[in-house]
N, C-alpha and C positions, 0 to 999 in steps of 0.2 A: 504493500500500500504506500510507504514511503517513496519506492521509486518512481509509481504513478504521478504521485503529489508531484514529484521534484520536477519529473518531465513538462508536467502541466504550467509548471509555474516555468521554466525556461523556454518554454515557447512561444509566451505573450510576447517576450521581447522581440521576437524571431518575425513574428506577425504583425506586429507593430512597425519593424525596418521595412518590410512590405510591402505595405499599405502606405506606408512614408514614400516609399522610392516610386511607387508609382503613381502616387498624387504628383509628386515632382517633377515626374519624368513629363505628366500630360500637362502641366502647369508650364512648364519649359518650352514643350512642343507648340503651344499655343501663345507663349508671349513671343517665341521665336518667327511664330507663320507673322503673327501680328508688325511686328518691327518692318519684316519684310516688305508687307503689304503697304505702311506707315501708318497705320493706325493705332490708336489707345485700347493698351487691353481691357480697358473697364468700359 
């Protein structure tokens, strides 16, 4: 039961990098088309 816990709990971080990198990544993609175009990305 301990090793379940353990696993359980060093994975949030794992899902956390993620879900980080790929917000960033389309966050990127999308101020990057924007520049090009010259428009404001908001």
């Amino acid at each position: 039961m301990a090793i379940a816990m353990s696993i359980y709990v060093l994975v949030w971080p794992v899902v956390v990098a993620v879900v980080l990198f790929v917000i960033s990544r389309a966050f990127y993609r999308e101020w990057n088309a924007a520049r090009r175009r010259g428009e404001d990305l908001i």
